[in-house]
N, CA, C and O atoms as a printed pandas DataFrame, in Angstrom:
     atom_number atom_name residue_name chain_id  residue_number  x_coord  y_coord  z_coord
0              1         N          UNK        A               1   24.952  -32.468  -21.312
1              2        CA          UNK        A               1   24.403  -31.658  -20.232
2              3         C          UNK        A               1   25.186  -30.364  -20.059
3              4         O          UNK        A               1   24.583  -29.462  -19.479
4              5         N          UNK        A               2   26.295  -30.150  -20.422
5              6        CA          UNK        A               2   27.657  -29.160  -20.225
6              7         C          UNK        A               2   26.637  -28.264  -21.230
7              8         O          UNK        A               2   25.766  -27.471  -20.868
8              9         N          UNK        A               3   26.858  -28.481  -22.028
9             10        CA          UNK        A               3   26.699  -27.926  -23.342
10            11         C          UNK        A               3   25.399  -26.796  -23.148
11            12         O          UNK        A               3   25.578  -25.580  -23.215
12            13         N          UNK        A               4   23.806  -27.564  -22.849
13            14        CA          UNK        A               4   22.872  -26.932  -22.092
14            15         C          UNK        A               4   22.941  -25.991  -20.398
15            16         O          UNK        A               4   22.258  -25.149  -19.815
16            17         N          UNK        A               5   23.876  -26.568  -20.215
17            18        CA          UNK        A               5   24.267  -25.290  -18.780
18            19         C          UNK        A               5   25.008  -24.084  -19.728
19            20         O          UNK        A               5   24.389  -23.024  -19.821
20            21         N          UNK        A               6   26.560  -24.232  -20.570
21            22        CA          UNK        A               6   26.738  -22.693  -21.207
22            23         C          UNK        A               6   25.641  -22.593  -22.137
23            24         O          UNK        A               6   26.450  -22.789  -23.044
24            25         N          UNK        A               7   24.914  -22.510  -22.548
25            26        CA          UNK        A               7   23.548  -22.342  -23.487
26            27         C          UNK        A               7   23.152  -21.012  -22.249
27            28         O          UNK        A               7   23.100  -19.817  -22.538
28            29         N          UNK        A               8   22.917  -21.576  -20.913
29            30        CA          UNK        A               8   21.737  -21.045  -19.894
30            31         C          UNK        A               8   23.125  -19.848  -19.597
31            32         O          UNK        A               8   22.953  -18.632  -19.503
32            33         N          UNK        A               9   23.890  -20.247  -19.534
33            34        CA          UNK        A               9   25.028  -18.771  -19.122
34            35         C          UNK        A               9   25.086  -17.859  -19.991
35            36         O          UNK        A               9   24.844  -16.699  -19.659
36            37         N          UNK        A              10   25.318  -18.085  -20.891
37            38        CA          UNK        A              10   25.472  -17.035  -22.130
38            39         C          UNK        A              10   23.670  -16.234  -22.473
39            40         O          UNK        A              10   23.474  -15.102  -22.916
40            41         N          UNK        A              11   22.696  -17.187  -22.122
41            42        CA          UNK        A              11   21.508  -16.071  -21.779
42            43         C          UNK        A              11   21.175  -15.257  -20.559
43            44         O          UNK        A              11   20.414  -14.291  -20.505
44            45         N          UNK        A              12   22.063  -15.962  -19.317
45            46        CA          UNK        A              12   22.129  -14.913  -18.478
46            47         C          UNK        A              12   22.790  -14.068  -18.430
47            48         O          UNK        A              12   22.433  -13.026  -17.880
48            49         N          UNK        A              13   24.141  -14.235  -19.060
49            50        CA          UNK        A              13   24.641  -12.995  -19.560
50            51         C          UNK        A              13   24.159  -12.044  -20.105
51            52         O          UNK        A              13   24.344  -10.921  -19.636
52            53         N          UNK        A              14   23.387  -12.248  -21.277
53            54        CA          UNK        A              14   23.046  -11.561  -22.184
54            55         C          UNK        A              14   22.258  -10.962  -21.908
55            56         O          UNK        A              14   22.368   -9.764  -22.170
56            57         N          UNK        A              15   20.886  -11.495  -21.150
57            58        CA          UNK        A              15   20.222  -10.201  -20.349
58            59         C          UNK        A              15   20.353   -9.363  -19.454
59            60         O          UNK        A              15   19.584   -8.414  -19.302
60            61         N          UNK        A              16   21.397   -9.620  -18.706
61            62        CA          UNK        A              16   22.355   -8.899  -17.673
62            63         C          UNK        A              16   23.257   -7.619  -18.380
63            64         O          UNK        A              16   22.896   -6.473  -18.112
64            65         N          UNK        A              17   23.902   -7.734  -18.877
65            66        CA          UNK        A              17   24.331   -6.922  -20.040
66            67         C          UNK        A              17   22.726   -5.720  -20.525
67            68         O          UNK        A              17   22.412   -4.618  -20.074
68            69         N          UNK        A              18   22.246   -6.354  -21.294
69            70        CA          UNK        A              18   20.822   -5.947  -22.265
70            71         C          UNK        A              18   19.715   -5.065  -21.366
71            72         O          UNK        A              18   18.828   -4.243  -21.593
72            73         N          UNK        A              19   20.259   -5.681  -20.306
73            74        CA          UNK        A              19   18.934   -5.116  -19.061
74            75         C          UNK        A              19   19.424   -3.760  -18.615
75            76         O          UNK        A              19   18.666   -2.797  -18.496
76            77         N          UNK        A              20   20.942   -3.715  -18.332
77            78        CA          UNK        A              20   21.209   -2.401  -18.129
78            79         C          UNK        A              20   20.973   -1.757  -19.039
79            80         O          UNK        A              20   20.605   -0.673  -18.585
80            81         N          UNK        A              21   20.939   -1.720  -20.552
81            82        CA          UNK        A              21   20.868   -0.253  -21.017
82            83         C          UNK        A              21   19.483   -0.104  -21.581
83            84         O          UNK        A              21   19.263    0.534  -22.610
84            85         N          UNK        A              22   18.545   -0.720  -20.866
85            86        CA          UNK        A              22   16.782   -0.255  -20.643
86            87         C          UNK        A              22   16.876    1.256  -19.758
87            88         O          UNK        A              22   17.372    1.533  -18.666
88            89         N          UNK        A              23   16.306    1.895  -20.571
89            90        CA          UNK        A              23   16.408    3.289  -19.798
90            91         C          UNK        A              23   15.324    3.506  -18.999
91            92         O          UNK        A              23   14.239    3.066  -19.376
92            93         N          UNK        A              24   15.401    4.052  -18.052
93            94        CA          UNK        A              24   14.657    4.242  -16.517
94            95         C          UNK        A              24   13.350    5.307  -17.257
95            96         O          UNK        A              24   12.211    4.902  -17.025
96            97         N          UNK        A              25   13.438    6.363  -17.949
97            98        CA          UNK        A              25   12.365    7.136  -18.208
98            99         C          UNK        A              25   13.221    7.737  -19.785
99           100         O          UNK        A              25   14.376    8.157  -19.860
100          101         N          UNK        A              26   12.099    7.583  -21.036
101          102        CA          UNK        A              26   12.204    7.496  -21.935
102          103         C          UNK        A              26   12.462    8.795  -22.634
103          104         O          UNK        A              26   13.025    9.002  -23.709
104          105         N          UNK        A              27   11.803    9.804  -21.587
105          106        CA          UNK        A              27   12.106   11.344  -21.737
106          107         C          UNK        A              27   13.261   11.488  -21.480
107          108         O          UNK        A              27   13.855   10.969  -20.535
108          109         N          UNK        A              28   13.827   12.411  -22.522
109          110        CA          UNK        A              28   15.356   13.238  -22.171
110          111         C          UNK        A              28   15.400   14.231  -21.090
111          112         O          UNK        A              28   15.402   15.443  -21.302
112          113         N          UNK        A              29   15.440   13.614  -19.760
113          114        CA          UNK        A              29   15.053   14.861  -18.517
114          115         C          UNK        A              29   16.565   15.304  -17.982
115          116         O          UNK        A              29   17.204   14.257  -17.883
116          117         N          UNK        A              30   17.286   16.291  -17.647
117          118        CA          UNK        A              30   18.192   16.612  -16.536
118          119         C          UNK        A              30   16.961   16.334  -15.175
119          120         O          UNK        A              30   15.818   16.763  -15.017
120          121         N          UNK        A              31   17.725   15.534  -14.454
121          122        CA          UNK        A              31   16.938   15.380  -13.133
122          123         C          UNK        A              31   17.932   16.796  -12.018
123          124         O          UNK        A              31   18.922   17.462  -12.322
124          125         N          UNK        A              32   17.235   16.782  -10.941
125          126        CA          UNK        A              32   18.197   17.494   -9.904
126          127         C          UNK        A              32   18.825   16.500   -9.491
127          128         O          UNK        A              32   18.449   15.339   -9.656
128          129         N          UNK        A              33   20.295   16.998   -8.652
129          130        CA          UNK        A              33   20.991   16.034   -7.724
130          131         C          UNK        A              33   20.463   16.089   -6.545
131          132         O          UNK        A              33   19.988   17.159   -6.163
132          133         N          UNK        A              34   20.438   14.998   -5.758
133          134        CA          UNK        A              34   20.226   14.325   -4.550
134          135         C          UNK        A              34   21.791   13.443   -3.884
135          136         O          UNK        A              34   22.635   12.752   -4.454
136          137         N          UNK        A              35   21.656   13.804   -2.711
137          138        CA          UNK        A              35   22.686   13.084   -1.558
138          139         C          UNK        A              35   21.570   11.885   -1.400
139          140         O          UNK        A              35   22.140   10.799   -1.502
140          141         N          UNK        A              36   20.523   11.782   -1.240
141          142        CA          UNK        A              36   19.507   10.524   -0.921
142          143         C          UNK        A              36   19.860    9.401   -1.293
143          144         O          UNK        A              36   20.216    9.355   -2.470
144          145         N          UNK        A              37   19.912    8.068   -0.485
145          146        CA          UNK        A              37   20.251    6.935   -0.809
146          147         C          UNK        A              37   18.540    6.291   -0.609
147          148         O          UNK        A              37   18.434    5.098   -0.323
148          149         N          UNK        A              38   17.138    7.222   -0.793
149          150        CA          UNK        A              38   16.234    6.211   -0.271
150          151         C          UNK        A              38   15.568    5.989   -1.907
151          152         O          UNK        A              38   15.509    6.775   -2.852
152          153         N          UNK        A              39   15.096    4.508   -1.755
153          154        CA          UNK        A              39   14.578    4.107   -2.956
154          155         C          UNK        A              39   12.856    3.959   -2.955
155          156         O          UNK        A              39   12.444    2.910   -2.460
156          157         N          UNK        A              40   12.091    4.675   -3.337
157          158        CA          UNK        A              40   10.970    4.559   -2.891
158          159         C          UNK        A              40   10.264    3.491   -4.104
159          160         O          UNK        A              40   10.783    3.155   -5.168
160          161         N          UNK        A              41    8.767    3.049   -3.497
161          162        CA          UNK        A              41    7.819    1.973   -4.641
162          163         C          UNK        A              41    7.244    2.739   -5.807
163          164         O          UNK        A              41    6.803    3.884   -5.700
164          165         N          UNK        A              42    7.273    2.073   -6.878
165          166        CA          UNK        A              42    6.735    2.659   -7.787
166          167         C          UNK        A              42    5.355    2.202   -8.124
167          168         O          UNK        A              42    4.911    1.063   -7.979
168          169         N          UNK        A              43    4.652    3.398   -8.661
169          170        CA          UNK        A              43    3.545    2.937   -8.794
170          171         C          UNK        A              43    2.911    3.507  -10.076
171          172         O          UNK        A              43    2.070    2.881  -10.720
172          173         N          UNK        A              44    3.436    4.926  -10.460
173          174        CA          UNK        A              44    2.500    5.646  -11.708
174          175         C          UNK        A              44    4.057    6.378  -11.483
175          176         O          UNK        A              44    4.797    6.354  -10.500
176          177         N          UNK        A              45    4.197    6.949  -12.656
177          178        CA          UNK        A              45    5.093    8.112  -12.845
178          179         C          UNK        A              45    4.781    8.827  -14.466
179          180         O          UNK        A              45    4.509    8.527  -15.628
180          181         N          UNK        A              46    5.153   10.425  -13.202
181          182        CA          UNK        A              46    4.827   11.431  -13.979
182          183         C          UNK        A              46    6.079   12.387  -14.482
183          184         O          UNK        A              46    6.815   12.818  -13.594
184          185         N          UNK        A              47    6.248   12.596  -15.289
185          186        CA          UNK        A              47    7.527   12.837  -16.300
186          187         C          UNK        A              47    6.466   14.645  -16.781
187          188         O          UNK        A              47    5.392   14.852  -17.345
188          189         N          UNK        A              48    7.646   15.648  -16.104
189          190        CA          UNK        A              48    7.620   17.295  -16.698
190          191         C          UNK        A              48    8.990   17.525  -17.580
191          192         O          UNK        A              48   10.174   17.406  -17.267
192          193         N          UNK        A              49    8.451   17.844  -18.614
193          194        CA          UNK        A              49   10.146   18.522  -19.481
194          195         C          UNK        A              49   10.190   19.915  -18.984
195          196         O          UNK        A              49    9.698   20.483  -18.009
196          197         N          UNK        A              50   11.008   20.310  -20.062
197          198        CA          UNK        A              50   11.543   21.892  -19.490
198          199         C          UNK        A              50   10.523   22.681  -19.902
199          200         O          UNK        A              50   10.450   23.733  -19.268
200          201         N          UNK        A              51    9.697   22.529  -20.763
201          202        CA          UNK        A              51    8.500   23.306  -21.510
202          203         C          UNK        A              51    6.994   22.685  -20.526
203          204         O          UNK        A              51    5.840   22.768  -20.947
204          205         N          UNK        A              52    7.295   22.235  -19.518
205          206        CA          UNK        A              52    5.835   22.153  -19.041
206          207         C          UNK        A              52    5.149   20.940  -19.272
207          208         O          UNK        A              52    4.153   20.559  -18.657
208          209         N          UNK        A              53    5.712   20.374  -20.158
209          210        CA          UNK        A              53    4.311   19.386  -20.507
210          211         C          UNK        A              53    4.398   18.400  -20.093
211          212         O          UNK        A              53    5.569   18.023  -20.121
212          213         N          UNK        A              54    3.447   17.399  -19.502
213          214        CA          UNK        A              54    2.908   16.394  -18.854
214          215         C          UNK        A              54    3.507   14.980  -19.216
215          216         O          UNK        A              54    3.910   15.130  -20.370
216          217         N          UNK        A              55    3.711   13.991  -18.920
217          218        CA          UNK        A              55    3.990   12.641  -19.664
218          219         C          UNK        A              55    3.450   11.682  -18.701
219          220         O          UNK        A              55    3.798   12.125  -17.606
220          221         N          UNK        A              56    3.042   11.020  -18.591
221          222        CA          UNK        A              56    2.143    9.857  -17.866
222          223         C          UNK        A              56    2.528    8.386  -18.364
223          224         O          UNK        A              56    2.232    7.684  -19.331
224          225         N          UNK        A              57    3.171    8.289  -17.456
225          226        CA          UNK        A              57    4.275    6.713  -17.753
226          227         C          UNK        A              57    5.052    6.887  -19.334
227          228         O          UNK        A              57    5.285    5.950  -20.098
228          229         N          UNK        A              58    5.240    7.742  -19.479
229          230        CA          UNK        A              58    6.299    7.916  -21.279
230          231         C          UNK        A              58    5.022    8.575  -22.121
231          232         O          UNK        A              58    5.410    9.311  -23.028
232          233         N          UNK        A              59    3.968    8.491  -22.034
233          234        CA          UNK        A              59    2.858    9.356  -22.791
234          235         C          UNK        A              59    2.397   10.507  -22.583
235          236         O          UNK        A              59    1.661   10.897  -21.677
236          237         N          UNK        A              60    3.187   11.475  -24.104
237          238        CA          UNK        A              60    2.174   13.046  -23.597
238          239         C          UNK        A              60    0.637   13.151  -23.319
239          240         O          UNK        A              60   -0.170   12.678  -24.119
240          241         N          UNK        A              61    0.217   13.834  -22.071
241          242        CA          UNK        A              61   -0.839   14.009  -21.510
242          243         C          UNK        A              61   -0.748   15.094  -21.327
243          244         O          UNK        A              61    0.275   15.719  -21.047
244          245         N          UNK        A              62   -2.683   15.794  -21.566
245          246        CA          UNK        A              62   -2.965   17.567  -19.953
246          247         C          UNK        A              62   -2.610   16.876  -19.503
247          248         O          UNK        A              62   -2.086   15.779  -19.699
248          249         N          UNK        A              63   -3.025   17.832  -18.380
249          250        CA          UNK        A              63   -3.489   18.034  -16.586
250          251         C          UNK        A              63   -4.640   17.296  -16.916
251          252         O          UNK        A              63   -4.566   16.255  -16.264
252          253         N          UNK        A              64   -5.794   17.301  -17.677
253          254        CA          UNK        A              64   -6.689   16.808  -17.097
254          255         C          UNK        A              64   -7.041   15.097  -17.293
255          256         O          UNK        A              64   -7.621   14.226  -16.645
256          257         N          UNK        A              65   -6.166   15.230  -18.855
257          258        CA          UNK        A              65   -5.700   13.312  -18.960
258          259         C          UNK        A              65   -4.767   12.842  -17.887
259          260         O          UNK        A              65   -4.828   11.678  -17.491
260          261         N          UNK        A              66   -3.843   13.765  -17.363
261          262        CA          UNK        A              66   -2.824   12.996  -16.056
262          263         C          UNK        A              66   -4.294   12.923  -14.705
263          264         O          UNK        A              66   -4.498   11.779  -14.300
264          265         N          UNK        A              67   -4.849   13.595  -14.329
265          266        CA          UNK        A              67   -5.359   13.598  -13.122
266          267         C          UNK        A              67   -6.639   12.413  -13.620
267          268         O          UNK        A              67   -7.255   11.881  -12.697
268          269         N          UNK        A              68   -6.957   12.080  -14.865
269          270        CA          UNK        A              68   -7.963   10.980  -14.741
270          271         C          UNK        A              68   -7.233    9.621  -14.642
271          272         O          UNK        A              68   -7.641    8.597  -14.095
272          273         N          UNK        A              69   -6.116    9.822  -15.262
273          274        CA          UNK        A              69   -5.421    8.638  -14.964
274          275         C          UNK        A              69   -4.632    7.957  -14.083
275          276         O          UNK        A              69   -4.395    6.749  -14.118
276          277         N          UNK        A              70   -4.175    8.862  -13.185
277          278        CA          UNK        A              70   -3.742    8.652  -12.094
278          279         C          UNK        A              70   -5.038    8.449  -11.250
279          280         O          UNK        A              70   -5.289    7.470  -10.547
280          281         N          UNK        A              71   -5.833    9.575  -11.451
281          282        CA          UNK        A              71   -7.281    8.447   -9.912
282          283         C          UNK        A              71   -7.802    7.206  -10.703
283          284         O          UNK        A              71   -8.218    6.299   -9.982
284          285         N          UNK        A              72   -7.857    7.000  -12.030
285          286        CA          UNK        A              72   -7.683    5.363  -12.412
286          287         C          UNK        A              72   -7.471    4.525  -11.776
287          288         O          UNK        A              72   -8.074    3.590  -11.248
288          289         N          UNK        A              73   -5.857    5.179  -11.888
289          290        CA          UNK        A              73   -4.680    3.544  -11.344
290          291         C          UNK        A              73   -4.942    3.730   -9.588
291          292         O          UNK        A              73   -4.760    2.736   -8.886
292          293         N          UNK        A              74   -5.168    4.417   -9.252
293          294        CA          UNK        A              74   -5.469    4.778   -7.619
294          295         C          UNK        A              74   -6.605    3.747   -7.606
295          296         O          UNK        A              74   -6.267    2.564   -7.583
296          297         N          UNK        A              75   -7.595    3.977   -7.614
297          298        CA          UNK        A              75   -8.717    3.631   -7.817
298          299         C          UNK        A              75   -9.006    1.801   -7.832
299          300         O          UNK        A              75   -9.893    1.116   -7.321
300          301         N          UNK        A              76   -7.633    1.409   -8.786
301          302        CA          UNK        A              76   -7.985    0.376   -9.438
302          303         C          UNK        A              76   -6.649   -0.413   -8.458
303          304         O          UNK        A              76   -6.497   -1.629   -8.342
304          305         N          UNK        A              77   -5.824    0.619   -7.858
305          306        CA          UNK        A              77   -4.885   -0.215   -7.114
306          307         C          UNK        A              77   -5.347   -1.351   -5.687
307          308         O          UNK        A              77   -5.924   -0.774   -4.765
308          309         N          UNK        A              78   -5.145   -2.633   -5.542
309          310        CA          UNK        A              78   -5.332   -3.644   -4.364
310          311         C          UNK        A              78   -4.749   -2.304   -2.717
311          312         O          UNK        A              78   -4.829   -2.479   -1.501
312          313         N          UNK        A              79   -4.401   -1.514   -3.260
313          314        CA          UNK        A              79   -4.154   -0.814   -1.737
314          315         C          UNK        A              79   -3.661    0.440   -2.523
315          316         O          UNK        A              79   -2.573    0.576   -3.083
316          317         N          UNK        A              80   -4.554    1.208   -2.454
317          318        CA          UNK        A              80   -4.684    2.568   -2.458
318          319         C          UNK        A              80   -3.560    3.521   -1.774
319          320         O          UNK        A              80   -2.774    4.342   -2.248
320          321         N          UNK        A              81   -3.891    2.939   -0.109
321          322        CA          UNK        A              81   -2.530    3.492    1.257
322          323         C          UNK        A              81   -1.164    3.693    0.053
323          324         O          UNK        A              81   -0.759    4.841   -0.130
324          325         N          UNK        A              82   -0.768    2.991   -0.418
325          326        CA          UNK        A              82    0.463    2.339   -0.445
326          327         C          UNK        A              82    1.044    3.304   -2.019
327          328         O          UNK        A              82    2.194    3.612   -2.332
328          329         N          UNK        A              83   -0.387    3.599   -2.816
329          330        CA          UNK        A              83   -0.020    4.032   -3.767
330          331         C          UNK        A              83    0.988    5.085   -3.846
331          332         O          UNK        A              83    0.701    6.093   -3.200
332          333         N          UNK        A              84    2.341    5.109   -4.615
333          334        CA          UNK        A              84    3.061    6.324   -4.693
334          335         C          UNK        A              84    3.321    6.754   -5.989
335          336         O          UNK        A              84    3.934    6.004   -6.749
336          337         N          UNK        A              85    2.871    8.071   -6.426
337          338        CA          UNK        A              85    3.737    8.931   -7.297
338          339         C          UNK        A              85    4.763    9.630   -7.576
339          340         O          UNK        A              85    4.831   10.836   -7.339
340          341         N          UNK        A              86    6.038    8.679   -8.324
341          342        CA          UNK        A              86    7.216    9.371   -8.702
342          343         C          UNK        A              86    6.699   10.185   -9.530
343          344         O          UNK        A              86    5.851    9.960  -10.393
344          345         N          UNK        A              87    7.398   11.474   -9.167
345          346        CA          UNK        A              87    7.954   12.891  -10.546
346          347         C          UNK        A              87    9.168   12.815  -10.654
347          348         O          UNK        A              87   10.048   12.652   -9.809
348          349         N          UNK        A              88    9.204   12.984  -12.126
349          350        CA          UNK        A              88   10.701   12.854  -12.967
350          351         C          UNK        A              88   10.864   14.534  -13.479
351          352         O          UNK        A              88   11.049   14.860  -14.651
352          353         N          UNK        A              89   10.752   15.470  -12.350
353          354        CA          UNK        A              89   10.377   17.148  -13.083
354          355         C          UNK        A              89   12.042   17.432  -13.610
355          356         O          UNK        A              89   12.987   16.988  -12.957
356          357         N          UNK        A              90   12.216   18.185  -14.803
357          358        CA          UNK        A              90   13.663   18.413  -15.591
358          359         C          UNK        A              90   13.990   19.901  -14.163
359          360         O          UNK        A              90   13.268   20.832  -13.807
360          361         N          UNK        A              91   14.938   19.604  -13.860
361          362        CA          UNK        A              91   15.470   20.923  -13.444
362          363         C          UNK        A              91   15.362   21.877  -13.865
363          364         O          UNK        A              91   15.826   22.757  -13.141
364          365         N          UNK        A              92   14.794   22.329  -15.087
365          366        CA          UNK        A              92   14.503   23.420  -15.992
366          367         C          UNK        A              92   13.185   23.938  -15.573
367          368         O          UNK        A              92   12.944   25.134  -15.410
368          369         N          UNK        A              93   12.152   22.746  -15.371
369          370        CA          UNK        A              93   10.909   22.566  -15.348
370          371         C          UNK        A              93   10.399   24.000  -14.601
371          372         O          UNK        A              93   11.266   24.586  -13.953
372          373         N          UNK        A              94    8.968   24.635  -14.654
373          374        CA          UNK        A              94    8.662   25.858  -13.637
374          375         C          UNK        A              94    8.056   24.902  -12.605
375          376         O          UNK        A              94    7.370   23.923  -12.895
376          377         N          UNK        A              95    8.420   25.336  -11.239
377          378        CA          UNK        A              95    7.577   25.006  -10.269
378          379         C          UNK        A              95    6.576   24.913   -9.994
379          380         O          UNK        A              95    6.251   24.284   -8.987
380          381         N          UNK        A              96    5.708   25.507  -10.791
381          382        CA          UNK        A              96    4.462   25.720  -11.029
382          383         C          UNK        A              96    3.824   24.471  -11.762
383          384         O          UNK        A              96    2.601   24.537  -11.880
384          385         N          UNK        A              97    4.394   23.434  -12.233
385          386        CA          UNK        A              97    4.028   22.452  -12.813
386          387         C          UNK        A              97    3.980   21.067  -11.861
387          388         O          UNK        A              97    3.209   20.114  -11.751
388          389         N          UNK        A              98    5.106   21.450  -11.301
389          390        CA          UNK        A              98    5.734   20.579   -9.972
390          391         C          UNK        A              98    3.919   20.598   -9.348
391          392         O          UNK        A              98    2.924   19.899   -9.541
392          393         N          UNK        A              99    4.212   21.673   -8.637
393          394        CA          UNK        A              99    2.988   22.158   -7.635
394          395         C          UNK        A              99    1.797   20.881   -7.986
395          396         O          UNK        A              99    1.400   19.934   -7.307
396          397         N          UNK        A             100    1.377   21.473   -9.701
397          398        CA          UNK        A             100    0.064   21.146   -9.863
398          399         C          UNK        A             100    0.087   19.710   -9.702
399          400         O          UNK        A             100   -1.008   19.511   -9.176
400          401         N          UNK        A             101    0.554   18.773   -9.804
401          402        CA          UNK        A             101    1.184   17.166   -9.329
402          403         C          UNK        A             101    0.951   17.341   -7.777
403          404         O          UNK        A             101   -0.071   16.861   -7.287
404          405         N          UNK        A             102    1.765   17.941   -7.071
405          406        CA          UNK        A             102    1.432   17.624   -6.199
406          407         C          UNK        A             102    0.501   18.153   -5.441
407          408         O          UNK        A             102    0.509   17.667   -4.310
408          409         N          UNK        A             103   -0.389   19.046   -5.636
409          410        CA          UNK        A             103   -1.882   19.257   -5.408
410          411         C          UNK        A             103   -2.460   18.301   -5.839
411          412         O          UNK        A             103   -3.330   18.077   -4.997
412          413         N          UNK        A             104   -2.569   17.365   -6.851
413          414        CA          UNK        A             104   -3.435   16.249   -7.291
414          415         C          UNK        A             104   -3.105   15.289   -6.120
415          416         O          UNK        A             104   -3.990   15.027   -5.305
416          417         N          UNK        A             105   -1.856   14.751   -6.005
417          418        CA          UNK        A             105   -1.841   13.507   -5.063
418          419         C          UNK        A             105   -2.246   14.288   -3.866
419          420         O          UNK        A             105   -2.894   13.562   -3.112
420          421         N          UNK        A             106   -2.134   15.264   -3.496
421          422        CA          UNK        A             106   -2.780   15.874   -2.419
422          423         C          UNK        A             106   -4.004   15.165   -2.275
423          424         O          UNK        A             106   -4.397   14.172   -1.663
424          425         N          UNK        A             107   -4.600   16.253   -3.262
425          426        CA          UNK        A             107   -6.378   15.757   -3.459
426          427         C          UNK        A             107   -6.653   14.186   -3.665
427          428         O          UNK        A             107   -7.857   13.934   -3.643
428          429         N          UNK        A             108   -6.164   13.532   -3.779
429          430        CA          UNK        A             108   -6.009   12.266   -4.224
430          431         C          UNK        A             108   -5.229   11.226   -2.955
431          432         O          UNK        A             108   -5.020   10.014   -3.001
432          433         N          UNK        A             109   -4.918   12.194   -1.878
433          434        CA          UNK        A             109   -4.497   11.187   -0.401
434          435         C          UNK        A             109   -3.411   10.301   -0.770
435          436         O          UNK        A             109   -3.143    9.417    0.043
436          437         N          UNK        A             110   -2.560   10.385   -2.116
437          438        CA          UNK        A             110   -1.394    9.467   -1.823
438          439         C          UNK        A             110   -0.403    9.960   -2.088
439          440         O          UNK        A             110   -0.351   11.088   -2.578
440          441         N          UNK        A             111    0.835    9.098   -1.780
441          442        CA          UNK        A             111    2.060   10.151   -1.506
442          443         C          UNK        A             111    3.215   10.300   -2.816
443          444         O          UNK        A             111    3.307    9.340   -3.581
444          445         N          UNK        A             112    3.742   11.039   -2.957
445          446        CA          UNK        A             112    4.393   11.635   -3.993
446          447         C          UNK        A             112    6.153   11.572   -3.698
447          448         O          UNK        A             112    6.569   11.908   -2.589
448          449         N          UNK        A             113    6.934   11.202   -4.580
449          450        CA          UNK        A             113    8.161   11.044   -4.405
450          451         C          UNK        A             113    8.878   11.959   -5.380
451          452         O          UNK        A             113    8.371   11.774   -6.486
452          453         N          UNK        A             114    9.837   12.862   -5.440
453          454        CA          UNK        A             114   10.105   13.476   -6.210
454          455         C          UNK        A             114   11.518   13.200   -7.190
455          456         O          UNK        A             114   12.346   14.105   -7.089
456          457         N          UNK        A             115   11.876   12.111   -8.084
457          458        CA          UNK        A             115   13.083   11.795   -8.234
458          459         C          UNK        A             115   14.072   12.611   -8.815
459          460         O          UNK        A             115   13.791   13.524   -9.590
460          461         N          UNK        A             116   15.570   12.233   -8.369
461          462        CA          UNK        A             116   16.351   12.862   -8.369
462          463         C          UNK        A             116   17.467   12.211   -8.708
463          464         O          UNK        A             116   17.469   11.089   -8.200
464          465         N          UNK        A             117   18.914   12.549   -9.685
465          466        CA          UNK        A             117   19.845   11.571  -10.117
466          467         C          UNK        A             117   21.144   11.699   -8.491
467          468         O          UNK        A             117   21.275   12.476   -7.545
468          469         N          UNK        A             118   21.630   10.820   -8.833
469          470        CA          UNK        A             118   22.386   10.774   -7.676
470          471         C          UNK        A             118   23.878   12.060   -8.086
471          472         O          UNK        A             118   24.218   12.407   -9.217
472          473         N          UNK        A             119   24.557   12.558   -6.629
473          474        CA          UNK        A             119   25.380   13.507   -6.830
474          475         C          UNK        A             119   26.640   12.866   -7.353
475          476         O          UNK        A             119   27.615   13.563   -7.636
């Protein structure tokens, strides 16, 4: 019975270990710093590099593949209210890209979180 309990430790180890170095967003982004300690729900995330372009959960997308897919998952979510969109925009990113994101969840009534690495 010993023997089958370290069996079960050494796999909780091992994914404990393994789990941290799963990377949070697959894009190479500089995020901005934040003092914020708030952790918001995830629901869709939208990833801008420094060149503008779109990523929709780790996949290059337009504007007009991000905005069908996001009212998708809206659409298709058990509570709509609740839905939130993280942006992962690179500090490099033009604001102007920012914007167009958040004119969509605008138009789209749900709320938008803008992430940021800690200071």
């Amino acid at each position: 019975m010993s023997s089958l309990t370290d069996i079960i430790f050494l796999l909780l180890i091992f994914f404990m270990l393994t789990s941290s170095l799963v990377t949070q967003n697959a894009i190479n982004l500089k995020l901005p710093s934040s003092v914020s300690k708030v952790v918001a729900p995830k629901s869709g995330n939208v990833s801008i590099d420094p060149n503008g372009s779109f990523f929709w959960n780790g996949k290059r997308v337009t504007y007009g593949e991000l905005e069908r897919n996001v009212r998708a998952q809206v659409n298709a979510s058990p509570n709509p209210r609740d839905y939130a969109l993280v942006i992962y925009a690179d500090e490099e990113a033009e604001w102007k890209y920012v914007t167009q994101v958040y004119n969509l969840a605008l138009k789209l009534n749900i709320k938008v979180v803008a992430a940021t690495r800690p200071e």
